[in-house]
C-alpha positions as CSV (number, residue, x, y, z in Angstrom):
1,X,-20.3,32.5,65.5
2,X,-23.0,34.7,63.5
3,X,-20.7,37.1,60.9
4,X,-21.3,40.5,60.9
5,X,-21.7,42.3,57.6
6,X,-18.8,44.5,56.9
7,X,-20.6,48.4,57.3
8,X,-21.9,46.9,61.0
9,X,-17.7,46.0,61.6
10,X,-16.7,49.6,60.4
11,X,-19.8,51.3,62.3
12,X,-18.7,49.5,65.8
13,X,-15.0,51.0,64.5
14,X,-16.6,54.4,64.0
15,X,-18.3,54.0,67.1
16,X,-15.9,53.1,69.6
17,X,-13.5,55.6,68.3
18,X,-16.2,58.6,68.6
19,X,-16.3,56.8,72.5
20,X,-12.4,56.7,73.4
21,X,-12.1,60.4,71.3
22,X,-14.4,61.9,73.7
23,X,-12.9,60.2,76.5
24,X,-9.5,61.2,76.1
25,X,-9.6,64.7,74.4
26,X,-13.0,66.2,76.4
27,X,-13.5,64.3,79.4
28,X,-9.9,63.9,79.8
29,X,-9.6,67.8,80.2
30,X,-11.7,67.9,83.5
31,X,-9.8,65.7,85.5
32,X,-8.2,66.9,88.4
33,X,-4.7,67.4,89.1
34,X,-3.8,67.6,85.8
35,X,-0.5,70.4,85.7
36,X,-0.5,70.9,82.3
37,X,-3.1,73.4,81.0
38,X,-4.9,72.1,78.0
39,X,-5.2,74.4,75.3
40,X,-9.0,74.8,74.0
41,X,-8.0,73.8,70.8
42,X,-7.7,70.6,71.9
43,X,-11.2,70.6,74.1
44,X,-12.9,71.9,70.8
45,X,-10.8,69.5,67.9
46,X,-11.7,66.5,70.2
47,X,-15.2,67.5,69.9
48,X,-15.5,68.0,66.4
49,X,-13.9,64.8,65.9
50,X,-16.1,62.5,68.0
51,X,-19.1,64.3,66.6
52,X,-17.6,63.5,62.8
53,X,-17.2,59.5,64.6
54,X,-20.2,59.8,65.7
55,X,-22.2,60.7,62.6
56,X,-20.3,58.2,60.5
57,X,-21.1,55.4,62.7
58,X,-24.5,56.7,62.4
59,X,-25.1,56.5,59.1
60,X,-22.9,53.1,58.4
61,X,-25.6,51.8,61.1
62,X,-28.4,53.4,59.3
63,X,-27.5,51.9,55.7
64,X,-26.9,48.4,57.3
65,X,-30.5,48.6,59.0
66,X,-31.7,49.4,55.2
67,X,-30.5,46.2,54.0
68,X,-32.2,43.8,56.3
């Protein structure tokens, strides 16, 4: 079993969260036959969130790719 360096661990973290965000909070929106009206708020915090996932994992990947 190869171990992974610990920013590669938190960037798959960061990175599978920025995945199940957007899934739930923005794709989750557009399903049909949902009855309960999601407020944009939501459409628009979910976004902003897996964006901010998103760029962390980024970077975490970035710096790890420095060191090699």
């Amino acid at each position: 079993m190869i171990l992974k360096d610990k920013s590669s661990v938190v960037s798959d973290f960061f990175l599978d969260s920025a995945k199940i965000t957007f899934g739930s909070l923005v794709i989750g929106i557009f399903t049909p036959g949902v009855i309960i009206k999601t407020p944009l708020s939501t459409f628009l915090n979910g976004l902003v969130i897996s964006i901010i996932f998103l760029t962390l994992a980024v970077k975490l990947e970035k710096t790890n790719s420095n060191k090699l």
